[in-house]
DRENGUMI-339939 format. One record per residue (C-alpha): residue in one letter; x, z, y. Coordinates in steps of 0.05 Angstrom, whole numbers, plus 32768, in hexadecimal, padded with zeros to 4 digits. Layout:
<rs>
<r resn="a" X="X" Z="Z" Y="Y"/>
...
</rs>
This chain:
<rs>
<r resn="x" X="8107" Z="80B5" Y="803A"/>
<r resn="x" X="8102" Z="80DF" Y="7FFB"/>
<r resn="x" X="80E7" Z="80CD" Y="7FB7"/>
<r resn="x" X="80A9" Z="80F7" Y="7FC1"/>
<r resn="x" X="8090" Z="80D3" Y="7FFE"/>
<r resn="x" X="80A6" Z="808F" Y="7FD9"/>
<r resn="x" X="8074" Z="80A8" Y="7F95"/>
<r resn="x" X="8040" Z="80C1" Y="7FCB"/>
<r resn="x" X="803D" Z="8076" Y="7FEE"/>
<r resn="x" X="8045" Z="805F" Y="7FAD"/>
<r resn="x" X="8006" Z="808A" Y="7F8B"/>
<r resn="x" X="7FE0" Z="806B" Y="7FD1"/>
<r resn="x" X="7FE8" Z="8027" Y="7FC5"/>
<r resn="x" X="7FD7" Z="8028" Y="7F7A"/>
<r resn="x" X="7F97" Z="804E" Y="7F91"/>
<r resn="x" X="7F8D" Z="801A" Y="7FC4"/>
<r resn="x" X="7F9A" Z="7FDD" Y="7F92"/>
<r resn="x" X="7F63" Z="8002" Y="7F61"/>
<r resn="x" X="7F34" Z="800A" Y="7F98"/>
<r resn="x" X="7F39" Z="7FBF" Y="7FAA"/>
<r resn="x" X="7F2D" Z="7FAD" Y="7F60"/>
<r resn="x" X="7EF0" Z="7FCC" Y="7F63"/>
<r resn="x" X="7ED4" Z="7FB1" Y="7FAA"/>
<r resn="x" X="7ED9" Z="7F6D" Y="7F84"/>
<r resn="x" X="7EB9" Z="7F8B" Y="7F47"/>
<r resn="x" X="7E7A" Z="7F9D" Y="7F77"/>
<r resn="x" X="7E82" Z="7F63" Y="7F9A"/>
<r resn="x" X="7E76" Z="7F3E" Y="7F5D"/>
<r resn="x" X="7E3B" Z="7F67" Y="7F48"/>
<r resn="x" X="7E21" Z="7F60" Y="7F95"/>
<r resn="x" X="7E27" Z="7F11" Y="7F81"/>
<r resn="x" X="7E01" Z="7F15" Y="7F4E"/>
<r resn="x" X="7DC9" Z="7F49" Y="7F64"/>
<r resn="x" X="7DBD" Z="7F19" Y="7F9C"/>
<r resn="x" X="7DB2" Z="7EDC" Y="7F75"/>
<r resn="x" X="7D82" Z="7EFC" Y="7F49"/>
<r resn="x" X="7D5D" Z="7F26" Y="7F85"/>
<r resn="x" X="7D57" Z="7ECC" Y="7F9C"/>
<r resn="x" X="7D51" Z="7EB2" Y="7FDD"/>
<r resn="x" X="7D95" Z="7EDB" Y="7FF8"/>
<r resn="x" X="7DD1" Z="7EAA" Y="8003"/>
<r resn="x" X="7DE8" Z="7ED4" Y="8041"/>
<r resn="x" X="7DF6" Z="7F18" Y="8012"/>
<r resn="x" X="7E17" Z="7EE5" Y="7FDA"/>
<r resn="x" X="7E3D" Z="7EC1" Y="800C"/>
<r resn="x" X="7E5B" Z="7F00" Y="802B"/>
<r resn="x" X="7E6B" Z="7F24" Y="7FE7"/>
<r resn="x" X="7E8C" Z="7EE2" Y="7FCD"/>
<r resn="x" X="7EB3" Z="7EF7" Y="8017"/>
<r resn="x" X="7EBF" Z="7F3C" Y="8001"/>
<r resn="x" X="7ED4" Z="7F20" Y="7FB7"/>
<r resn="x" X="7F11" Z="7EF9" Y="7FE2"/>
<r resn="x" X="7F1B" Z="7F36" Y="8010"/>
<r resn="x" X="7F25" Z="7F5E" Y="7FD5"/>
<r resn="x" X="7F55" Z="7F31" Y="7FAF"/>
<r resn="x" X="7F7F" Z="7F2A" Y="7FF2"/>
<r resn="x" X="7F83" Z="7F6C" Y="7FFB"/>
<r resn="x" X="7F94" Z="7F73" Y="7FA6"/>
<r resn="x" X="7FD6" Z="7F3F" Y="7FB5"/>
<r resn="x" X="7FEF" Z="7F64" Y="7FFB"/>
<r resn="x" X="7FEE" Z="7FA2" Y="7FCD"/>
<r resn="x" X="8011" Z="7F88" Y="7F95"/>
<r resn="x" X="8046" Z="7F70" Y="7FC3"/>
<r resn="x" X="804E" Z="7FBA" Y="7FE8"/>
<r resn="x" X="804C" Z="7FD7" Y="7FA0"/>
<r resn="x" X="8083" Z="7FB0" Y="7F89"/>
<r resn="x" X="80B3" Z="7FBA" Y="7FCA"/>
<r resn="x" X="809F" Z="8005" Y="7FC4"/>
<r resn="x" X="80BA" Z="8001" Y="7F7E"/>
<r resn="x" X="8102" Z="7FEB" Y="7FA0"/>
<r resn="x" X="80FA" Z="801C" Y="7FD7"/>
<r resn="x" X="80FD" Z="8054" Y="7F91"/>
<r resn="x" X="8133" Z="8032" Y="7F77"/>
<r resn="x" X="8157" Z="8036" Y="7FB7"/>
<r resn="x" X="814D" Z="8081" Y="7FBB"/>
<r resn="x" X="8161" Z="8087" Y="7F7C"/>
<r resn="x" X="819F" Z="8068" Y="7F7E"/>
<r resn="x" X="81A0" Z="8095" Y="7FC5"/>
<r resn="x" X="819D" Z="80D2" Y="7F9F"/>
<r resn="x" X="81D4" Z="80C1" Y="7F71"/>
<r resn="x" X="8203" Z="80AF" Y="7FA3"/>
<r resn="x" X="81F7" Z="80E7" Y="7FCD"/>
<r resn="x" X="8209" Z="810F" Y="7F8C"/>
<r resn="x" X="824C" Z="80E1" Y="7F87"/>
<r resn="x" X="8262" Z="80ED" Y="7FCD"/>
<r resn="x" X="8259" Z="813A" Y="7FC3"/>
<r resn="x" X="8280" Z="8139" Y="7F82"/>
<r resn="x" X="82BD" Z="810C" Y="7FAE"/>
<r resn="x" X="82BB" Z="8140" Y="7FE5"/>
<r resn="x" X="82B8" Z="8179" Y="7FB9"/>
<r resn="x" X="82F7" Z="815F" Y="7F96"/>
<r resn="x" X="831B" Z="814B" Y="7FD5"/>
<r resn="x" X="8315" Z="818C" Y="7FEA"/>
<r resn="x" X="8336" Z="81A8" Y="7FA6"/>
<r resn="x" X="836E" Z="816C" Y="7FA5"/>
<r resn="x" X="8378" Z="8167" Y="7FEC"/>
<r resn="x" X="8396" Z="8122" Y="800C"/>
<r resn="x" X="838B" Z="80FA" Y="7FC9"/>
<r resn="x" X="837B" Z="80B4" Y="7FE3"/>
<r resn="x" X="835D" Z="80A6" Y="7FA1"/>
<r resn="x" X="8326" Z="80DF" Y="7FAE"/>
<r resn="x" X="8322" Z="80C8" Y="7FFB"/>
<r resn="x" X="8319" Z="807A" Y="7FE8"/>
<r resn="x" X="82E4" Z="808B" Y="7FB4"/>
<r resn="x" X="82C4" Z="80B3" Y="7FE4"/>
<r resn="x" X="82BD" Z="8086" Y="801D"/>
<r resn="x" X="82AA" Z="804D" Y="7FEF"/>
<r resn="x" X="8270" Z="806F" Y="7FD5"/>
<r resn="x" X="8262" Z="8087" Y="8020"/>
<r resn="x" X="825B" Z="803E" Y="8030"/>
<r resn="x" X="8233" Z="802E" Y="7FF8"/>
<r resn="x" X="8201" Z="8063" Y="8008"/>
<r resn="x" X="81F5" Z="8049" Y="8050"/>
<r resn="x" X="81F2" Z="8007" Y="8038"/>
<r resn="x" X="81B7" Z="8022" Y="800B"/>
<r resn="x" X="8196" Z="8050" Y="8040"/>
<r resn="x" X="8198" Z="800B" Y="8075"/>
<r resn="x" X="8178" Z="7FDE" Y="803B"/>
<r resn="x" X="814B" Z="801C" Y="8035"/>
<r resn="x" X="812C" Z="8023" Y="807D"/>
<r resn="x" X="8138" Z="7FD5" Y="807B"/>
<r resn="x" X="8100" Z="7FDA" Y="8045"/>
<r resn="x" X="80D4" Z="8012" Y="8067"/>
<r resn="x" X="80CE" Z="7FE7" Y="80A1"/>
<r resn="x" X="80C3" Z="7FAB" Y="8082"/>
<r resn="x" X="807F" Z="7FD4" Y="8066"/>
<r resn="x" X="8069" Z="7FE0" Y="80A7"/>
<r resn="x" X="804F" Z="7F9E" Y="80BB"/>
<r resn="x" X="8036" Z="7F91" Y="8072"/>
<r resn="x" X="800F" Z="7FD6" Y="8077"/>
<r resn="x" X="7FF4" Z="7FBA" Y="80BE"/>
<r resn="x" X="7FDF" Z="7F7B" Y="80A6"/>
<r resn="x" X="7FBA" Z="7FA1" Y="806A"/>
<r resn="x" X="7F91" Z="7FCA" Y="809F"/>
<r resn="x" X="7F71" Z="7F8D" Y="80C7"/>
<r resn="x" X="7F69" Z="7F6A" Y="8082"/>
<r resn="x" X="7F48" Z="7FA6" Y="8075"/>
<r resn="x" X="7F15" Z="7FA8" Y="80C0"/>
<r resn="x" X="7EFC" Z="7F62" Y="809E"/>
<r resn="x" X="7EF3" Z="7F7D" Y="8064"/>
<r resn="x" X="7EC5" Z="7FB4" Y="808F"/>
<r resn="x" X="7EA0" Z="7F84" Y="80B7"/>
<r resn="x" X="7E8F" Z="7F56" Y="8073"/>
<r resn="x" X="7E72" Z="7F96" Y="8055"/>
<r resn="x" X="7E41" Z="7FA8" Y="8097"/>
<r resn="x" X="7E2A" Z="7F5A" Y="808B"/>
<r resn="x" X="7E23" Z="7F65" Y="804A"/>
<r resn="x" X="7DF6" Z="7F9E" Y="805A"/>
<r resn="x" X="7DD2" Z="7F72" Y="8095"/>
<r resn="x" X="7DBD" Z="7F3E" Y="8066"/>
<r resn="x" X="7DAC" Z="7F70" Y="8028"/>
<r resn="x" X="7D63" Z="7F79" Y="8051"/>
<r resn="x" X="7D53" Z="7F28" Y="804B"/>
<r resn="x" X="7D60" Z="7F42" Y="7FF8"/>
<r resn="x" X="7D10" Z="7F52" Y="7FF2"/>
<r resn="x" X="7D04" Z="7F7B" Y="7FB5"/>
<r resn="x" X="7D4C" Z="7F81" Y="7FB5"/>
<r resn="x" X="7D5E" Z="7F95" Y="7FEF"/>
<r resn="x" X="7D64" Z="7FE2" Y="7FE4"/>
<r resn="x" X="7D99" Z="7FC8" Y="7FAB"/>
<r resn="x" X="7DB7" Z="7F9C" Y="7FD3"/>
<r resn="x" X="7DC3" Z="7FCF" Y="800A"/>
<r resn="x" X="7DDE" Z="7FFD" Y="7FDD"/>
<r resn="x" X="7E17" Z="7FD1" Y="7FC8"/>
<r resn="x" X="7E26" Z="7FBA" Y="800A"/>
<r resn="x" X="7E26" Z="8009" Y="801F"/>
<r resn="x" X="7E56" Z="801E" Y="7FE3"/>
<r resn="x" X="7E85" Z="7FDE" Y="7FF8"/>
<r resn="x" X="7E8A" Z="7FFF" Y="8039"/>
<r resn="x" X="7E98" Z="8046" Y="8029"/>
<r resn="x" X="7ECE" Z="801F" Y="7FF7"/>
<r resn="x" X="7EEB" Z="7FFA" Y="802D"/>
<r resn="x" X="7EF0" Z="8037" Y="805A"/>
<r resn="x" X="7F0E" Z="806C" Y="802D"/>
<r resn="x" X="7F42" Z="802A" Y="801F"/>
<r resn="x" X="7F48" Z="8028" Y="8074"/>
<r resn="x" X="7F57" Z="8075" Y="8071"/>
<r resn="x" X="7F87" Z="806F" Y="8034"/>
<r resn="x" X="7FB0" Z="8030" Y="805B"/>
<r resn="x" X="7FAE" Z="8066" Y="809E"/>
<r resn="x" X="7FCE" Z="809C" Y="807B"/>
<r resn="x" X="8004" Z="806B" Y="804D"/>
<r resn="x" X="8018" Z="8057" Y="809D"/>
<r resn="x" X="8014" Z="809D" Y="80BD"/>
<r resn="x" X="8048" Z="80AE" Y="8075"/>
<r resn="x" X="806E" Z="8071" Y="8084"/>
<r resn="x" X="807B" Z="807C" Y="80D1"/>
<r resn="x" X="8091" Z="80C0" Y="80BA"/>
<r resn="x" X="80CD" Z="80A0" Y="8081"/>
<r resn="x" X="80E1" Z="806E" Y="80C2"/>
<r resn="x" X="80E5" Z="80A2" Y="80E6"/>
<r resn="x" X="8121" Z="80BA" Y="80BB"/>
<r resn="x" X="8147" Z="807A" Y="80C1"/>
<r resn="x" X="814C" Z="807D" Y="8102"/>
</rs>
């Protein structure tokens, strides 16, 4: 895994923890449309759905943001000992058969495969997280399409209700597409560990 596909996942996910900020933002405003359009618990109740969809889907992204910040920090430290074990070899192969040179060498060896296991350990461990995200996501789909269903018992409000529950669903799909490709990425980095 390099440090460019680790800021590219990363740069997904922060879009994807924006987006879901502002799904509850609309779902909010939905809330509130519908109570003053009246007689339309259905729309209220499903964007007070779409409010807790939203926050879920806020706290699963936190938690891949933050393990994504260690997966950085282990390429990072990858980096550096990749530098370190050229140095060693480079100076082995001036000061042949120092032990000193050969120890150092094979210690930060074993230190670097320790961090490239912990690593794919990590990439993984995102996998199922990611997964999770994506069918947390198909609710989030289905709660928008009955939002939009019960924006027609809205009245006068119904063309404003439908709106909302139209731009919650093109949200929650660009977010579906953005999880897709952060998984089609990911497979790719696994695909390096093994």
């Amino acid at each position: 895994m390099t440090y460019q596909s680790i800021v590219a996942i990363s740069n997904e996910v922060r879009f994807v923890l924006n987006t879901t900020y502002q799904v509850n933002l609309t779902a909010q405003n939905a809330s509130l449309a519908a109570r003053r359009a009246g007689n339309v618990r259905g729309f209220q109740a499903v964007a007070s759905s779409l409010k807790v969809f939203s926050q879920e889907l806020a706290d699963a992204m936190n938690a891949m943001s933050e393990e994504i910040l260690a997966m950085a920090r282990d390429v990072s430290l990858d980096y550096r000992l990749r530098r370190n074990c050229s140095f060693f070899a480079s100076a082995l192969g001036v000061a042949m058969d120092d032990m000193t040179l050969e120890n150092a060498l094979e210690g930060v060896s074993r230190q670097r495969a320790s961090v490239m296991d912990q690593l794919c350990r990590r990439t993984q461990h995102l996998g199922p997280r990611l997964q999770s995200s994506l069918r947390l996501c198909s609710k989030g789909r289905a709660l928008a399409r009955s939002a939009t269903i019960e924006a027609a018992y809205g009245g006068s409000s119904e063309s404003l209700l439908r709106n909302v529950a139209h731009s919650i669903e093109r949200t929650i799909e660009e977010i579906h597409q953005r999880l897709k490709a952060i998984i089609a990425s990911l497979k790719l980095s696994m695909d390096e560990c093994i």
